[in-house]
N, C-alpha and C positions, 0 to 999 in steps of 0.2 A: 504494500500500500504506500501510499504518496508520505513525504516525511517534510513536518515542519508545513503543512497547511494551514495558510491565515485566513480561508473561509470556507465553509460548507460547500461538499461536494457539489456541484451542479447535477449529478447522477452518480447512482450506484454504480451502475452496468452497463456501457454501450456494446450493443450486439450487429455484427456485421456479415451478412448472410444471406442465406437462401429463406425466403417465402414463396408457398407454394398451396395450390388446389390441391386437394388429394381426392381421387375417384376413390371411395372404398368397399373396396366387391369381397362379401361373406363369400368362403365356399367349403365344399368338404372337401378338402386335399387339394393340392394343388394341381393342375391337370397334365398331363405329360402330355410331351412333343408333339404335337399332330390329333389331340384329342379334343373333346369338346366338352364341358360342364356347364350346368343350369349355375349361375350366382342367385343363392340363399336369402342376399340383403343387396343393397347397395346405397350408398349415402354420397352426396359432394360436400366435402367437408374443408375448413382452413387449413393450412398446415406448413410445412417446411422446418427446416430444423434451428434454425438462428431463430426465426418469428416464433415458432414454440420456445423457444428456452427463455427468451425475454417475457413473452406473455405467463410463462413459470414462474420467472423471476417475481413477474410485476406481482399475483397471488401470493409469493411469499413474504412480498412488502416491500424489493428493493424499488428505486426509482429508476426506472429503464429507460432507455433510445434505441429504437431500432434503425438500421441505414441499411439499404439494400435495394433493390428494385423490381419496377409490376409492370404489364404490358401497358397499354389506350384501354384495354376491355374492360367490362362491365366487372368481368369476375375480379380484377382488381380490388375493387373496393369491399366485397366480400371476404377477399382473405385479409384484409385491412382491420374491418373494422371489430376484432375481438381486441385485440392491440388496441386499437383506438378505445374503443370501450372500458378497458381497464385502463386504461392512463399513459401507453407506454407514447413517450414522444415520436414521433414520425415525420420530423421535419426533413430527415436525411433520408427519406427515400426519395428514388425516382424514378419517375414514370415516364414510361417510352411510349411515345405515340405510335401506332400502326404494330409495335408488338405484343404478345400473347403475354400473359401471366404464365410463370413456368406451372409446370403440372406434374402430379405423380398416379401412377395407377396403383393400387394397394391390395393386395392380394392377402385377407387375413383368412387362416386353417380356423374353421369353427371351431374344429375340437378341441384344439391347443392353445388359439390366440395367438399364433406365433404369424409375420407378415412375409410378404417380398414386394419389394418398392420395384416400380420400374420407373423413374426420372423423364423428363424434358424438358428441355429449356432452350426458349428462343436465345439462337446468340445474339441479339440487339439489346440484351437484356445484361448484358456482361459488363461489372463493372470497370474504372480507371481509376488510375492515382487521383484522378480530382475528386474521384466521389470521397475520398478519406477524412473523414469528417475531425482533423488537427484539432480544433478548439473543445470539441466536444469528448474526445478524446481524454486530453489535459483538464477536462475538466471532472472527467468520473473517480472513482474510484475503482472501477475495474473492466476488462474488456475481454470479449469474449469473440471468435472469430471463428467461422469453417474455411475451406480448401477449395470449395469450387472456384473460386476468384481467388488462387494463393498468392498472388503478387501485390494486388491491393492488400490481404490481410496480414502478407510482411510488413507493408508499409507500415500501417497500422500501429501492428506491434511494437514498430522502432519508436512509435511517437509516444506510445505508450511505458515502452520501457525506459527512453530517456525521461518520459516524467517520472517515474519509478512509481507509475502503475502494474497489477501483477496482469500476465495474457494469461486466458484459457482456450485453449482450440481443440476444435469437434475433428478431427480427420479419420475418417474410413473409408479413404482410396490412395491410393498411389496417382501420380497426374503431376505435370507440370508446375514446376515449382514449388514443391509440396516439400521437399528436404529443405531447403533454404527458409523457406517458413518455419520448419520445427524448429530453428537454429534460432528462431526469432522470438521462441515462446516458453516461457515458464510452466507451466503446465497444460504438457500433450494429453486430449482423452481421445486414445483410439478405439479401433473394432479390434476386437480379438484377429478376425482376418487380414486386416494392416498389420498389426503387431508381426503376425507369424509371414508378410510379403517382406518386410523390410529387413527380418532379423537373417542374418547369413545363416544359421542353423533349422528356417522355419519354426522355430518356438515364437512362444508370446515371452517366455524370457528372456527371448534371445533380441525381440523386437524393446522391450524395456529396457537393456541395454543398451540399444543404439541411441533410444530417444534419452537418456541419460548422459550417451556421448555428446550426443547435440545441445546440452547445455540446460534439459529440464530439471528443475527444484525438486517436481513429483509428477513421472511418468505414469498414467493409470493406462491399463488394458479391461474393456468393460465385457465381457461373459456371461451377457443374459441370464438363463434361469442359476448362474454360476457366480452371482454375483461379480467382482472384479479384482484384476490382479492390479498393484501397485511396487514401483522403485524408487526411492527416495534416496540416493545414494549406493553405497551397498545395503540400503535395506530393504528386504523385501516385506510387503504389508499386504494376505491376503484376507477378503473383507467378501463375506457368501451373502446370497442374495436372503431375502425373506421370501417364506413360503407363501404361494398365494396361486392361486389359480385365476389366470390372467384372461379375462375379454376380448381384450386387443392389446397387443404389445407397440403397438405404432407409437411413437414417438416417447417412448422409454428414456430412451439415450439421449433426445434434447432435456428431459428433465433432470434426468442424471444430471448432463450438466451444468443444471441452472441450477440448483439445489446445491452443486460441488462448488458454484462460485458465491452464489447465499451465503454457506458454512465456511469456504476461504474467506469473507470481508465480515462474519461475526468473531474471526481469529479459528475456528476450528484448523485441526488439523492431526495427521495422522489417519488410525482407526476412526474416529469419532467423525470426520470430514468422510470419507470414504462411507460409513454404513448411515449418515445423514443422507446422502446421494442416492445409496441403493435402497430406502427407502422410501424416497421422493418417485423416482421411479415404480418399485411394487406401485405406491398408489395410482401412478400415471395408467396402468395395466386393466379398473374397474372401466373405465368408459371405452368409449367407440371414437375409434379417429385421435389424430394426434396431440388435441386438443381437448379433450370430450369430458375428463374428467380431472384435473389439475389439482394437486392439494393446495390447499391455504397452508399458510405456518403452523397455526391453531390445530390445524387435521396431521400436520407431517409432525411436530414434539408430541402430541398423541398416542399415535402410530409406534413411533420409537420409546415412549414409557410404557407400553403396551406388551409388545413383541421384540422377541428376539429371533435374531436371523438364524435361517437354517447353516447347517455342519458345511464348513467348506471339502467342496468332493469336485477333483477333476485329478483325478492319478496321470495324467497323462503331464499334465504339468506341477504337479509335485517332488515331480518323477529327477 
């Protein structure tokens, strides 16, 4: 956090990212190659993973900005206005005339609640250096950034880090620019499937060290119903999920993160940072859609003097 501040933060959390439509089609199983299945449900709901984790944040209490950008369409102001509803500032987005709002199609297992995204995004919709919003930046207490535009959210980072605000970044893909970014950020939350692309050994341990070499304070790898693995040095910090039989798991991972950057700017840290996150999360799992059910604070310190998370189990990285 910022040292020696002679006034109140102008924001908690600026979030720099992806907002997005999500198509979200119920079905039993997902269909294989060449086949065809009836969808159970279907909903068009808000979503993306930067606009969820702010509109996270903003129920947990922090003061949010989102910056990021929407097509000319109508659907724009739909994926808008939950964000706007809750408070979260919108002055840094920008809206591209003649292009689409990016979109996802979502693919949730009835039985399990478990998803598959399939992405799209107009490229007129990509942002630049100029969209990096310097003032607002320096003026938060924390920022928080994904990989699909990894070069703005280097930038970012650096404004961020020369004011010795802390970064947190969502990345779960490999892409362009995406190692020089990690170089630029204090705390990585990857996919278990990132971890184990980046690491020379295919582990997720082996992926925590790398993002260790690149200069993070606390590299986390998240592992759905496995809770998450974390490196803080040489130390390794594993942290199991809570038991729950989950709805939808759609947008999990932006609360995780919103919830990990909550708990970094209340001072948590360690274990107590990490199973705040993977319980922000469990909750995010009762509703429909990325967005559908978002804990308050009041519902997530609850949650957590309530329950305790299940035995961490994945032998394969114990191992």
């Amino acid at each position: 956090m910022k040292q020696g501040r002679a006034a109140p933060a102008d924001f908690d959390l600026v979030g720099i990212g992806q907002c997005s439509i999500d198509h979200v089609c119920r079905v039993d199983g997902i269909p294989r190659i060449g086949g065809k299945a009836a969808m159970l449900g279907y909903d068009l709901l808000p979503g993306g993973q930067v606009a969820t984790a702010m509109l996270a944040a903003a129920r947990l209490g922090l003061r949010t900005a989102y910056v990021g950008s929407v097509g000319g369409d109508a659907i724009a102001e739909f994926v808008l206005a939950p964000l706007a509803e809750a408070g979260v500032d919108l002055a840094g987005v920008r809206r591209v005339p003649g292009a689409t709002t990016r979109l996802a199609v979502i693919l949730v297992d009835l039985a399990s609640g478990e998803r598959t995204v399939l992405g799209h995004r107009d490229s007129r919709l990509q942002l630049t250096a100029t969209d990096v919003p310097a003032a607002r930046i320096e003026g938060a207490r924390g920022l928080l950034v994904d990989a699909e535009d990894a070069a703005v959210s280097r930038e970012a980072a650096i404004v961020a880090r020369h004011a010795g605000i802390p970064v947190v970044a969502d990345v779960d893909a490999p892409g362009p620019g995406v190692e020089a970014l990690l170089e630029a950020v204090d705390f990585p939350l990857v996919s278990r499937s990132f971890a184990e692309t980046i690491s020379s050994d295919g582990t997720v341990r082996g992926g925590l060290d790398r993002l260790v070499h690149f200069g993070a304070r606390m590299a986390v790898a998240t592992l759905g119903d496995r809770g998450c693995l974390a490196r803080v040095g040489d130390r390794e910090i594993a942290s199991p999920a809570f038991p729950i039989a989950p709805r939808d798991t759609t947008g999990a991972g932006d609360v995780f993160h919103a919830a990990f950057a909550w708990g970094l700017l209340e001072g948590f840290s360690g274990e107590r940072l990490l199973r705040t996150a993977n319980a922000a999360a469990a909750l995010a799992c009762r509703g429909l859609g990325a967005q559908g059910d978002l804990p308050t604070r009041a519902e997530l310190e609850a949650f957590l003097r309530e329950r305790e998370p299940g035995p961490w189990r994945d032998p394969d990285l114990r191992s």
